[in-house]
LUMSE-674580 format. One record per residue (C-alpha): residue number from 1; x, y, z. Coordinates in Angstrom, 1 decimal. Layout:
<rs>
@banu = NUM, east = X, north = Y, up = Z
...
</rs>
This chain:
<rs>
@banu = 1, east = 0.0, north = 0.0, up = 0.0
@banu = 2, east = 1.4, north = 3.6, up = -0.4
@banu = 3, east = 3.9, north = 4.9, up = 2.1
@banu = 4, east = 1.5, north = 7.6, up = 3.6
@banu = 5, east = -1.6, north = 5.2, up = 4.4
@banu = 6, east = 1.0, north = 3.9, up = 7.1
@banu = 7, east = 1.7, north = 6.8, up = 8.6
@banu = 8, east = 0.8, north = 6.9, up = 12.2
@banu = 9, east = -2.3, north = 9.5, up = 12.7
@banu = 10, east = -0.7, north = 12.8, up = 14.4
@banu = 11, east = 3.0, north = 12.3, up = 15.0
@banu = 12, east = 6.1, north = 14.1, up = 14.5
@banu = 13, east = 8.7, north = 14.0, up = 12.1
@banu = 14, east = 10.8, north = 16.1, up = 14.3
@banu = 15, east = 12.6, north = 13.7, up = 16.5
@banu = 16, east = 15.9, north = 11.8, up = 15.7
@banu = 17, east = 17.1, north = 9.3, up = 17.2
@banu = 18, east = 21.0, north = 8.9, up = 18.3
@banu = 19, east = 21.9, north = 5.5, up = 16.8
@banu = 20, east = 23.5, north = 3.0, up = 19.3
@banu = 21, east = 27.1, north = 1.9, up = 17.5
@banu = 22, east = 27.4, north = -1.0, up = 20.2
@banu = 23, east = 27.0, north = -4.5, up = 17.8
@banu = 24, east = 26.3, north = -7.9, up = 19.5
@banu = 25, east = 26.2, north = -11.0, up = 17.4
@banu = 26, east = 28.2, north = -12.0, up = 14.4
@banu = 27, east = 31.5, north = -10.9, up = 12.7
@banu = 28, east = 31.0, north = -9.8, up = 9.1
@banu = 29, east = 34.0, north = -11.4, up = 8.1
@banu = 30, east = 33.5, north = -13.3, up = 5.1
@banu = 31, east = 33.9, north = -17.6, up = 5.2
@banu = 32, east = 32.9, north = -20.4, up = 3.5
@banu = 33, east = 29.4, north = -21.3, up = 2.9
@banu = 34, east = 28.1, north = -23.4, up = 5.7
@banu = 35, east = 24.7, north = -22.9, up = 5.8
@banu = 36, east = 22.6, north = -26.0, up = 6.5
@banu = 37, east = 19.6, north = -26.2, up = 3.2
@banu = 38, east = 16.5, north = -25.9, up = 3.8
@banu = 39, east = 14.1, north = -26.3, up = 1.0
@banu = 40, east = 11.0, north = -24.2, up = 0.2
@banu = 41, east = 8.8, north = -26.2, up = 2.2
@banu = 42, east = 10.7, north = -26.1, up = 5.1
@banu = 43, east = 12.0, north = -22.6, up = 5.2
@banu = 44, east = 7.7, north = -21.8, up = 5.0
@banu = 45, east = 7.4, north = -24.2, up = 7.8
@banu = 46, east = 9.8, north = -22.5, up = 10.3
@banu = 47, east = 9.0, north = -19.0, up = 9.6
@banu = 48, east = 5.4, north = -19.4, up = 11.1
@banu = 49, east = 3.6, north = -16.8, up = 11.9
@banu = 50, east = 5.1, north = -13.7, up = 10.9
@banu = 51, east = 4.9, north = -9.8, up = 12.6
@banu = 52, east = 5.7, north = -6.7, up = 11.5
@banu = 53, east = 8.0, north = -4.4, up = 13.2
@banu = 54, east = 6.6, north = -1.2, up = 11.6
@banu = 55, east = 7.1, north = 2.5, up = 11.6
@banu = 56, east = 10.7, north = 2.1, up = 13.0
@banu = 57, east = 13.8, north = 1.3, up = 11.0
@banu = 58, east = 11.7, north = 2.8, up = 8.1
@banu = 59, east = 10.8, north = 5.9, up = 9.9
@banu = 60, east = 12.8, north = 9.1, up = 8.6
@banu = 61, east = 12.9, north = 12.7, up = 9.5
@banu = 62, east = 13.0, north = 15.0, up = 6.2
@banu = 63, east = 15.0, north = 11.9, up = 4.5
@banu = 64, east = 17.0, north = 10.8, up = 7.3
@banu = 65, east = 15.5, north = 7.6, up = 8.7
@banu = 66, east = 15.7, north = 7.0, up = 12.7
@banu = 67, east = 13.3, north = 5.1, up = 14.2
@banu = 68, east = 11.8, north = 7.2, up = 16.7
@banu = 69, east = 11.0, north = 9.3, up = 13.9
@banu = 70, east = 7.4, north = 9.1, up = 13.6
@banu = 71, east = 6.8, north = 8.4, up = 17.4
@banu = 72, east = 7.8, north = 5.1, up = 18.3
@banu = 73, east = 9.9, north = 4.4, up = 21.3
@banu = 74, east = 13.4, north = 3.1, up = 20.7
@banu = 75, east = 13.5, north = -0.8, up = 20.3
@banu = 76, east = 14.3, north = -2.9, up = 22.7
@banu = 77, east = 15.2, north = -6.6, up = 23.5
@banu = 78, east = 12.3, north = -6.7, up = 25.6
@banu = 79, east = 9.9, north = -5.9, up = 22.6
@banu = 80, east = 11.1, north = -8.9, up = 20.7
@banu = 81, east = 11.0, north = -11.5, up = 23.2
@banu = 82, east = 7.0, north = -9.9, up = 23.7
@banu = 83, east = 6.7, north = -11.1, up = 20.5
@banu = 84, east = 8.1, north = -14.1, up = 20.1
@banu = 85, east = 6.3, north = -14.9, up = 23.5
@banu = 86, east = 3.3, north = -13.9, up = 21.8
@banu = 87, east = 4.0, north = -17.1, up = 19.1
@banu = 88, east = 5.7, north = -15.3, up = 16.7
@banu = 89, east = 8.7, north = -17.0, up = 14.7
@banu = 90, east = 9.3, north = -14.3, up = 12.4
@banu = 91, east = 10.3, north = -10.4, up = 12.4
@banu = 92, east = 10.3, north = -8.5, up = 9.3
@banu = 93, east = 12.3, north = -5.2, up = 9.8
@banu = 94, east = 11.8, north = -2.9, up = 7.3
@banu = 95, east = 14.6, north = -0.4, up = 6.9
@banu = 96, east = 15.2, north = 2.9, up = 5.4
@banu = 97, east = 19.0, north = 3.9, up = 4.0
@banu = 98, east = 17.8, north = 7.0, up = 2.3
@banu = 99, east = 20.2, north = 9.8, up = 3.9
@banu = 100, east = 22.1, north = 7.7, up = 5.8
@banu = 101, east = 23.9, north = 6.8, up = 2.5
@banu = 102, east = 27.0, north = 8.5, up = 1.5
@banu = 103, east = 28.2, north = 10.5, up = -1.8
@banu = 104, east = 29.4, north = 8.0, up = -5.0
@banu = 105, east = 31.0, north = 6.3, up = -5.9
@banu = 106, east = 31.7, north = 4.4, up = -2.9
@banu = 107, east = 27.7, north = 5.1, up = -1.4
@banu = 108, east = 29.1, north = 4.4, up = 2.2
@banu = 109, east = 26.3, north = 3.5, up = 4.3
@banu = 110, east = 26.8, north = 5.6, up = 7.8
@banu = 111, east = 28.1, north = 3.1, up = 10.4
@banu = 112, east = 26.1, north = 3.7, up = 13.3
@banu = 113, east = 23.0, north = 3.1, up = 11.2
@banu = 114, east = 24.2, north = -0.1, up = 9.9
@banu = 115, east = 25.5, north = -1.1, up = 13.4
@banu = 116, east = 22.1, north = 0.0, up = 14.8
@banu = 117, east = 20.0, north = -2.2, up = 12.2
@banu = 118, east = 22.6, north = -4.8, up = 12.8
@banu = 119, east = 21.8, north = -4.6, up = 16.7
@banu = 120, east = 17.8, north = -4.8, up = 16.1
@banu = 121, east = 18.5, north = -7.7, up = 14.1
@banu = 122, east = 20.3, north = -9.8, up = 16.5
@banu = 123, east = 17.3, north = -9.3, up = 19.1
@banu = 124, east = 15.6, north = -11.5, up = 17.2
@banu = 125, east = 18.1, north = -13.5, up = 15.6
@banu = 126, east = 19.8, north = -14.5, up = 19.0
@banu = 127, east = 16.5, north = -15.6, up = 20.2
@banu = 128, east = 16.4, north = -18.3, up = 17.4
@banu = 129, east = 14.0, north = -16.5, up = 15.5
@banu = 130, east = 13.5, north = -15.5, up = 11.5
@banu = 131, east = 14.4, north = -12.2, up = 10.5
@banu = 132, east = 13.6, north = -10.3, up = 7.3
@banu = 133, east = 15.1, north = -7.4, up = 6.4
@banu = 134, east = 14.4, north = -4.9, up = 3.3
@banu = 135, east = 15.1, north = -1.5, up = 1.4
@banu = 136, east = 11.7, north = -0.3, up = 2.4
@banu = 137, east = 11.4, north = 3.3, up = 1.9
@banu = 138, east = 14.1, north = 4.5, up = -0.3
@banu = 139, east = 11.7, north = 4.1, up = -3.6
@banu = 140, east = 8.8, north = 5.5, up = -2.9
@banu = 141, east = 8.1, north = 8.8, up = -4.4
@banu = 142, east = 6.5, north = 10.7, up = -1.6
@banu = 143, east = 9.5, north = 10.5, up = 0.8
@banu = 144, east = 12.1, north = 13.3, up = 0.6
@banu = 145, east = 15.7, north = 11.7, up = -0.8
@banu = 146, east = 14.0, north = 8.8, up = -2.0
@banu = 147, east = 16.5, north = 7.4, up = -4.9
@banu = 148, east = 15.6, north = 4.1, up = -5.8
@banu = 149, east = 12.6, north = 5.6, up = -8.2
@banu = 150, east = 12.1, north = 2.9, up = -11.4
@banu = 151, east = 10.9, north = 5.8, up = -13.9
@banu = 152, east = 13.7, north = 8.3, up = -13.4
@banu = 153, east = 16.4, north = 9.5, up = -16.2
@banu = 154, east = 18.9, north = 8.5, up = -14.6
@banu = 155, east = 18.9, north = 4.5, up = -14.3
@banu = 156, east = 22.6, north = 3.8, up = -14.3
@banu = 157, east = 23.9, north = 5.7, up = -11.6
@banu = 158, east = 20.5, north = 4.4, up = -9.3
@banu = 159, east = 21.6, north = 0.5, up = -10.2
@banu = 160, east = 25.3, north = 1.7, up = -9.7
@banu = 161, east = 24.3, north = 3.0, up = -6.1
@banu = 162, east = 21.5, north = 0.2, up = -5.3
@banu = 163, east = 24.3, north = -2.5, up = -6.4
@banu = 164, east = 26.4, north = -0.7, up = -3.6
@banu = 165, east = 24.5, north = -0.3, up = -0.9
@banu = 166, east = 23.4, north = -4.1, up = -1.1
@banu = 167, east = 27.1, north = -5.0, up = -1.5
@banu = 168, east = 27.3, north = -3.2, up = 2.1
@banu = 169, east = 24.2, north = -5.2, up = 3.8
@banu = 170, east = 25.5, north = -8.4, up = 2.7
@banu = 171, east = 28.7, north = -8.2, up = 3.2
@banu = 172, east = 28.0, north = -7.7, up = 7.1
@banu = 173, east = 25.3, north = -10.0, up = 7.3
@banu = 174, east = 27.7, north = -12.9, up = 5.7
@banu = 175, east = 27.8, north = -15.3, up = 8.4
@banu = 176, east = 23.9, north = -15.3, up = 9.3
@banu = 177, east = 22.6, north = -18.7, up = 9.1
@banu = 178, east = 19.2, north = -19.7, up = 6.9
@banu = 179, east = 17.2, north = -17.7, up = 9.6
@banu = 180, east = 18.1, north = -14.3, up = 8.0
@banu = 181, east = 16.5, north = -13.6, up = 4.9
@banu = 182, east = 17.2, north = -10.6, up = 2.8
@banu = 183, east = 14.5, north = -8.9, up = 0.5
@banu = 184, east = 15.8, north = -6.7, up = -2.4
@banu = 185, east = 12.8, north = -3.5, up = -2.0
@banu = 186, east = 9.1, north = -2.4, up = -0.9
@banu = 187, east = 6.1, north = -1.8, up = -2.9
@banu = 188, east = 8.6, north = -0.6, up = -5.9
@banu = 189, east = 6.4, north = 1.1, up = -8.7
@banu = 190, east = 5.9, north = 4.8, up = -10.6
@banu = 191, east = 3.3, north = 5.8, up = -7.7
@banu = 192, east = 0.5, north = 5.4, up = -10.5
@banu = 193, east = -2.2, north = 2.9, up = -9.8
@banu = 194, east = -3.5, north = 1.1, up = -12.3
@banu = 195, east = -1.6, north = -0.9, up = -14.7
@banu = 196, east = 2.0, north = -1.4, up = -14.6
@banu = 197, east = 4.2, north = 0.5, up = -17.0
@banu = 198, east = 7.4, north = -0.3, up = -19.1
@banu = 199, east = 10.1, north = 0.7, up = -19.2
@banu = 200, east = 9.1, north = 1.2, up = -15.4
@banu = 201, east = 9.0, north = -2.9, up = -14.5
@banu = 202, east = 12.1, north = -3.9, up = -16.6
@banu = 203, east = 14.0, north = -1.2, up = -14.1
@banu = 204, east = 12.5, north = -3.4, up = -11.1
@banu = 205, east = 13.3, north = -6.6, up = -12.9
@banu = 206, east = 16.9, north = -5.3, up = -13.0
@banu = 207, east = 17.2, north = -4.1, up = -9.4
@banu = 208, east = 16.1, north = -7.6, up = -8.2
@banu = 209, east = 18.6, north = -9.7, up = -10.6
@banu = 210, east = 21.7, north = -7.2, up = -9.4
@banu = 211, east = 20.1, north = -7.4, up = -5.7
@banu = 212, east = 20.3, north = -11.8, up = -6.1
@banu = 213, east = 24.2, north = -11.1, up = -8.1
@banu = 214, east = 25.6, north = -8.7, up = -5.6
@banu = 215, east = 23.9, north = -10.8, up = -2.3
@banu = 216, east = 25.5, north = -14.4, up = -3.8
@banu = 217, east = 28.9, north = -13.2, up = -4.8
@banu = 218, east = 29.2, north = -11.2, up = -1.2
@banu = 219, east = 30.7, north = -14.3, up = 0.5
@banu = 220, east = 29.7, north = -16.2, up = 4.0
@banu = 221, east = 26.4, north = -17.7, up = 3.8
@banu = 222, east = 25.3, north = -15.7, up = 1.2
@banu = 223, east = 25.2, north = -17.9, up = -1.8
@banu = 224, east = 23.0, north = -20.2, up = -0.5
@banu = 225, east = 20.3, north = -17.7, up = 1.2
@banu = 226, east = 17.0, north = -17.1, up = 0.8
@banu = 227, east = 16.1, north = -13.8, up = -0.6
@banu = 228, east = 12.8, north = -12.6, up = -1.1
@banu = 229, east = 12.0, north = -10.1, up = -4.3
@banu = 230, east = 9.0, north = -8.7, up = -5.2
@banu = 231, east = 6.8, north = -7.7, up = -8.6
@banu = 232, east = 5.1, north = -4.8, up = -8.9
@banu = 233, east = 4.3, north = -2.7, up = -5.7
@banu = 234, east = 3.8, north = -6.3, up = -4.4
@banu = 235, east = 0.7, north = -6.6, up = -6.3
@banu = 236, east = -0.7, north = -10.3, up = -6.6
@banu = 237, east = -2.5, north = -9.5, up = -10.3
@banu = 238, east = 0.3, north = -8.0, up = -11.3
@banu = 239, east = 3.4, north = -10.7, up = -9.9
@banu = 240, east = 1.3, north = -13.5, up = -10.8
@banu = 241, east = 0.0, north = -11.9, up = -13.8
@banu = 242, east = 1.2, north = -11.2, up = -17.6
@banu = 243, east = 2.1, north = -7.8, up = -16.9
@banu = 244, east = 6.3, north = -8.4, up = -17.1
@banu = 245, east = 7.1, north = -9.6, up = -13.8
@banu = 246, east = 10.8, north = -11.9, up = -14.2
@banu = 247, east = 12.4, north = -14.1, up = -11.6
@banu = 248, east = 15.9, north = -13.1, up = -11.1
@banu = 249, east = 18.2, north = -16.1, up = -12.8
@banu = 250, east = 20.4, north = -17.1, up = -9.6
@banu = 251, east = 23.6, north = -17.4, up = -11.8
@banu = 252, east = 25.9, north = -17.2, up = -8.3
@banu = 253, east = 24.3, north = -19.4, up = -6.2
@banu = 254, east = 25.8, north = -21.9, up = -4.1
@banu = 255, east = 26.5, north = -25.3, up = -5.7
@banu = 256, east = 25.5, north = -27.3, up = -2.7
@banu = 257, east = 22.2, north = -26.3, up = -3.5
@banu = 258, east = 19.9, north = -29.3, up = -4.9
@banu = 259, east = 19.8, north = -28.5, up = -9.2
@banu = 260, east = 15.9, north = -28.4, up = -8.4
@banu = 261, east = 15.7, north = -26.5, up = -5.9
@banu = 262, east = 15.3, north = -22.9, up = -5.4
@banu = 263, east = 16.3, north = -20.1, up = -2.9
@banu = 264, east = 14.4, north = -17.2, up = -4.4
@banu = 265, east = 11.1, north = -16.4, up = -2.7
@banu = 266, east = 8.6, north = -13.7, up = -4.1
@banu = 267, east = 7.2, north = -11.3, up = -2.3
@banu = 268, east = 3.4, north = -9.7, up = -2.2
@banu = 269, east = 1.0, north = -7.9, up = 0.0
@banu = 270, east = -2.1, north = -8.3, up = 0.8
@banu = 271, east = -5.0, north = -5.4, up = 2.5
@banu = 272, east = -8.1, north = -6.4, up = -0.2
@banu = 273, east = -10.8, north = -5.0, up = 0.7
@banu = 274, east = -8.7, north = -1.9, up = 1.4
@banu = 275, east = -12.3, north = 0.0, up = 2.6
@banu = 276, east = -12.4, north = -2.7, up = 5.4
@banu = 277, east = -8.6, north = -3.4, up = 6.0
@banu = 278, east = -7.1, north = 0.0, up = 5.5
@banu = 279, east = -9.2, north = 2.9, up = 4.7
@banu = 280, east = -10.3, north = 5.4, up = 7.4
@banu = 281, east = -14.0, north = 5.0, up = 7.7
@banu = 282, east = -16.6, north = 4.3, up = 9.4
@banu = 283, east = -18.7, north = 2.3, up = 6.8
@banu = 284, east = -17.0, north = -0.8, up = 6.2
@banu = 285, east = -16.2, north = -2.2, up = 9.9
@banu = 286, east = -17.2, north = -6.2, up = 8.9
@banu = 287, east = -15.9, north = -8.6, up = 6.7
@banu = 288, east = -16.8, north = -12.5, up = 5.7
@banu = 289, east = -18.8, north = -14.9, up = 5.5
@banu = 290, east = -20.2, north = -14.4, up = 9.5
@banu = 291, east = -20.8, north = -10.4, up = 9.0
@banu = 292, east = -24.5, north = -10.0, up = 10.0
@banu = 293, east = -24.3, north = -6.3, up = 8.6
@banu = 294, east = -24.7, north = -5.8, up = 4.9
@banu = 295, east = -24.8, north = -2.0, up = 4.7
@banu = 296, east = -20.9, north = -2.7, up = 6.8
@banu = 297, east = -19.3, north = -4.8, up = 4.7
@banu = 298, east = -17.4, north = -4.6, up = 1.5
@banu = 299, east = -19.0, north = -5.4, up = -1.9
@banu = 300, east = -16.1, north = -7.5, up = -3.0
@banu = 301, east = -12.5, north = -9.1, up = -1.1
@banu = 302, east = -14.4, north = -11.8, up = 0.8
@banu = 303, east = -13.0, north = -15.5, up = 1.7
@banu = 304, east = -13.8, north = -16.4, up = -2.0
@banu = 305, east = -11.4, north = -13.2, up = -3.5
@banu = 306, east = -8.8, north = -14.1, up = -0.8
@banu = 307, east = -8.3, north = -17.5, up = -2.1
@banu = 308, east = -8.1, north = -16.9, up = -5.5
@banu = 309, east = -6.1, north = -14.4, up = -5.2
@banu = 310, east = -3.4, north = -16.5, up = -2.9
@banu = 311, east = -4.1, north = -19.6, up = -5.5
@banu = 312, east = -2.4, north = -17.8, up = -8.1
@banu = 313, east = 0.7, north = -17.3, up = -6.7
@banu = 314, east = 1.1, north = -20.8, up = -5.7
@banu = 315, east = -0.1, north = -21.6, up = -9.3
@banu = 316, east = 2.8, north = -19.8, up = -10.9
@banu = 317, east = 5.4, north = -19.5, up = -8.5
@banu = 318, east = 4.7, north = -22.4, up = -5.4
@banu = 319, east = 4.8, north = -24.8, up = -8.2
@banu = 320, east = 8.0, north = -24.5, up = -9.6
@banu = 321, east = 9.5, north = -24.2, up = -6.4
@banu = 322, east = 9.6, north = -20.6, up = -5.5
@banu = 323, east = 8.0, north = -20.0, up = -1.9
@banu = 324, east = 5.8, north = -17.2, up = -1.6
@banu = 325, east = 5.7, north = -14.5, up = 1.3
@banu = 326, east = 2.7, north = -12.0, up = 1.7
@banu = 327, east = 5.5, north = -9.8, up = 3.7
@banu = 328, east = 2.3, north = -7.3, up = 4.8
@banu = 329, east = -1.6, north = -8.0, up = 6.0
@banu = 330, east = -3.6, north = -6.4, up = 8.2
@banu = 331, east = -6.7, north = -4.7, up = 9.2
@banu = 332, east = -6.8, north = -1.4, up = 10.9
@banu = 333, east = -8.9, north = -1.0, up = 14.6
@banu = 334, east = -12.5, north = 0.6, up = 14.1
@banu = 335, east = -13.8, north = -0.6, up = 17.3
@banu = 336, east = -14.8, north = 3.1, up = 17.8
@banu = 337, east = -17.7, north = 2.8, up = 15.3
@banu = 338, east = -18.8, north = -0.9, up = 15.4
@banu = 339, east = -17.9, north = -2.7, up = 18.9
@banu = 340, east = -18.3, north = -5.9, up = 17.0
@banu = 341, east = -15.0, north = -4.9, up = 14.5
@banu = 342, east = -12.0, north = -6.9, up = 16.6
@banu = 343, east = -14.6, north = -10.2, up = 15.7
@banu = 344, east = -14.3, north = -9.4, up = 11.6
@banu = 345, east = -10.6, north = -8.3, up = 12.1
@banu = 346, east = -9.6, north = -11.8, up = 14.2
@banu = 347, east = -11.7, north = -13.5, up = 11.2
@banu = 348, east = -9.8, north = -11.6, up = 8.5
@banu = 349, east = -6.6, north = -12.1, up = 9.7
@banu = 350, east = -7.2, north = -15.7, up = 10.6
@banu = 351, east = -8.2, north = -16.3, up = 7.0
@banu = 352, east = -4.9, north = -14.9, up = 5.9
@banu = 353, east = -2.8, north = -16.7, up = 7.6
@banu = 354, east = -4.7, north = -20.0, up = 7.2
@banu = 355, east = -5.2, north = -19.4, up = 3.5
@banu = 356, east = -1.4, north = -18.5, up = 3.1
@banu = 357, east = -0.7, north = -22.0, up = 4.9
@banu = 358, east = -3.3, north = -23.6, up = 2.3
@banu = 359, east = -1.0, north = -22.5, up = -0.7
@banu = 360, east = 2.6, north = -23.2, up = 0.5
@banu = 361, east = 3.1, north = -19.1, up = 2.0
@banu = 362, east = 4.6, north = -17.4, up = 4.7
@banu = 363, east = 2.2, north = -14.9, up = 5.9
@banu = 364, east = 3.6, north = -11.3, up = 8.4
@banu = 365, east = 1.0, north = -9.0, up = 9.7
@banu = 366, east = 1.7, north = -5.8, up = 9.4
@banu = 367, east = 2.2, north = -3.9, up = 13.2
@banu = 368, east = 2.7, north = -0.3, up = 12.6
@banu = 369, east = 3.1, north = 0.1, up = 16.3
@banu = 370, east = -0.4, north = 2.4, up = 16.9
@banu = 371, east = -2.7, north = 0.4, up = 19.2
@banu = 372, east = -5.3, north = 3.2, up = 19.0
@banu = 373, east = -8.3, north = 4.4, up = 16.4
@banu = 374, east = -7.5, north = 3.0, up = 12.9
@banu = 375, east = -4.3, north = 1.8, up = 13.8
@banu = 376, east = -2.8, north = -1.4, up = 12.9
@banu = 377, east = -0.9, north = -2.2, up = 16.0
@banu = 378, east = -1.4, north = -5.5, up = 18.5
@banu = 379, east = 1.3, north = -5.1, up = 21.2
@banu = 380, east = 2.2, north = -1.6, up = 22.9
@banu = 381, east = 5.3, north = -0.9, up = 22.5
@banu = 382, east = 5.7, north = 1.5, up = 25.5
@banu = 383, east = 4.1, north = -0.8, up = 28.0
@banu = 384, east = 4.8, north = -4.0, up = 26.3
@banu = 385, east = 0.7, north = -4.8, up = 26.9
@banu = 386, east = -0.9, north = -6.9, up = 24.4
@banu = 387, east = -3.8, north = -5.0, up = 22.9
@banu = 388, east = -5.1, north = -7.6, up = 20.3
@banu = 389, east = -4.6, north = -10.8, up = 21.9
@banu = 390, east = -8.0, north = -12.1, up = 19.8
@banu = 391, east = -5.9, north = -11.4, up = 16.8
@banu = 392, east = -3.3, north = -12.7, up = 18.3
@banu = 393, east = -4.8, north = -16.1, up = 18.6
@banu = 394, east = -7.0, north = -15.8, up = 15.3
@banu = 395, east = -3.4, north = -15.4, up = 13.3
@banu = 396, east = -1.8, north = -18.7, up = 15.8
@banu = 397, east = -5.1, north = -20.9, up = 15.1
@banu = 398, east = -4.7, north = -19.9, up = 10.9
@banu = 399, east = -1.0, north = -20.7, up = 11.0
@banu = 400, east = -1.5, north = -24.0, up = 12.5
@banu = 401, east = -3.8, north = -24.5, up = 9.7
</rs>
């Protein structure tokens, strides 16, 4: 969805945050590949239920990303094991470079940001748990310094700094075993809706084939990894669809990897019906097949849209071997208007998940962190008080199928 629906309602831009250089965890130097392989129906299997950790790394103040920026409280240790208490097995940490990179040609990423990201990381990842992390915000048209921007003039100098900035990432993530994946971008696409555009796709086809070169030839456990890459603006029609999507060939990839097996996932999102998942009103507060409101629910996106829609990714991609994640879901709080809301959210996000299990995906709900009106959030992060335990257990019973 675009970058200011997630916006918390409200906040400032104004504060920055002082980014912690202390690192725990693992060396960056590069080794041999060790990693132990895990095929596609495994890797699914252990990421589980997946949560979001939203609004953070992402954040920026006029272009400069910190993740108290749009009012979050610095992360903590403590947060993570909430959520992995919670039943979680999987973090997805979106993260903003943005201003944070240096001048060309070298692109230096600024150390204390990289440590910091590094340090968030390894919460999660020292607590045995699956990590994701992305370039989330640096593409999107609406954010000031964004660079990564697939219609621009100027496409050889953006895959010049996009090829070095993901040389960077890798390079200190080398030695992270299979529970770190990487995932080349965000909702990547001209800020148009409607149909995608060429030559608009081919420039995302060609981020995600140099993000899958630069990531395999970066050394450590990097040629066998799982990286995640996404169509356009994560769009399900428009992945799975005839509109010019490519898989990235994985030309470096480890050669203890299987010849039929894969270690690319793709990537999608999923908020259909947006008027009951995402939009800010007071009209659409129900959703399936056990609404007992008409005049409240959507005209379209019910259970039966949900599983075509998931079928078709396991159709094309699931099929041949390429696991699929639906990196976002969610469905904003409107318990203000209709006290029987957290019922059709629990059922919505249940149905996600389970219908993500049914086709051989990985499913993350999307936490922005804002446990108040319209906000997406389960779990405080101030108090550490679970807020949405309902949808807590609705997304636990749909994992476990």
């Amino acid at each position: 969805m675009p970058f200011d629906r997630r916006k918390v309602r409200g906040i400032s831009l104004a504060v920055l945050l002082t980014v912690a250089t202390s690192v725990t965890g693992l060396t960056n130097q590069a080794a041999a590949d060790t990693m132990t392989q895990l095929n596609a129906a495994r890797i699914v299997a252990d990421m589980g239920a997946g949560w979001n950790l939203g609004n953070q790394m992402e954040a920026n103040s006029n272009g400069i990303p910190s993740e108290t920026a749009w009012g979050q409280p610095t992360i903590t240790q403590a947060l993570v094991d909430k959520v992995k208490a919670a039943g979680f097995k999987t973090i997805r940490i979106p993260v903003s470079y943005l201003g944070h990179i240096g001048p060309g040609p070298n692109y230096t990423i600024n150390s204390a940001w990289l440590n910091r990201i590094q340090q968030v990381v390894n919460y999660a990842y020292n607590r045995g748990m699956q990590v994701l992390i992305n370039m989330h915000g640096d593409g999107y048209k609406t954010i000031n310094g964004a660079w990564l921007i697939c219609d621009a003039a100027n496409q050889t100098a953006i895959r010049d700094k996009y090829q070095k900035v993901w040389q960077q990432i890798a390079t200190r993530f080398a030695n992270y075993d299979q529970r770190l994946i990487l995932e080349s971008m965000n909702e990547n696409f001209d800020g148009q809706w409607g149909a995608p555009t060429q030559p608009c796709y081919s420039n995302i086809n060609s981020y995600n084939q140099i993000f899958v070169d630069t990531v395999r030839r970066a050394g450590g456990n990097n040629p066998s990894r799982w990286l995640l890459v996404p169509g356009w603006n994560t769009n399900i029609d428009y992945t799975a669809g005839n509109y010019g999507f490519v898989v990235p060939t994985d030309r470096y990839r480890s050669p203890s990897i299987p010849g039929n097996e894969k270690r690319i996932m793709i990537s999608v999102h999923y908020y259909d019906p947006w008027d009951f998942a995402g939009e800010e009103n007071t009209r659409i507060t129900q959703w399936g097949r056990a609404s007992t409101n008409p005049a409240k629910k959507s005209t379209w996106g019910q259970e039966d849209h949900l599983d075509r829609q998931l079928k078709k990714m396991y159709d094309k991609f699931v099929t041949q071997g390429y696991p699929v994640v639906v990196g976002e879901y969610g469905a904003i709080d409107k318990a203000f208007a209709d006290s029987a809301n957290p019922r059709y959210r629990a059922d919505y996000v249940r149905a996600v998940a389970a219908t993500a299990k049914k086709y051989g995906a990985a499913a993350v709900y999307w936490d922005n962190g804002y446990t108040g009106q319209y906000g997406f959030g389960m779990i405080d992060r101030r108090t550490l008080a679970v807020t949405q335990q309902g949808m807590i257990n609705a997304i636990m019973s749909g994992t476990a199928g």
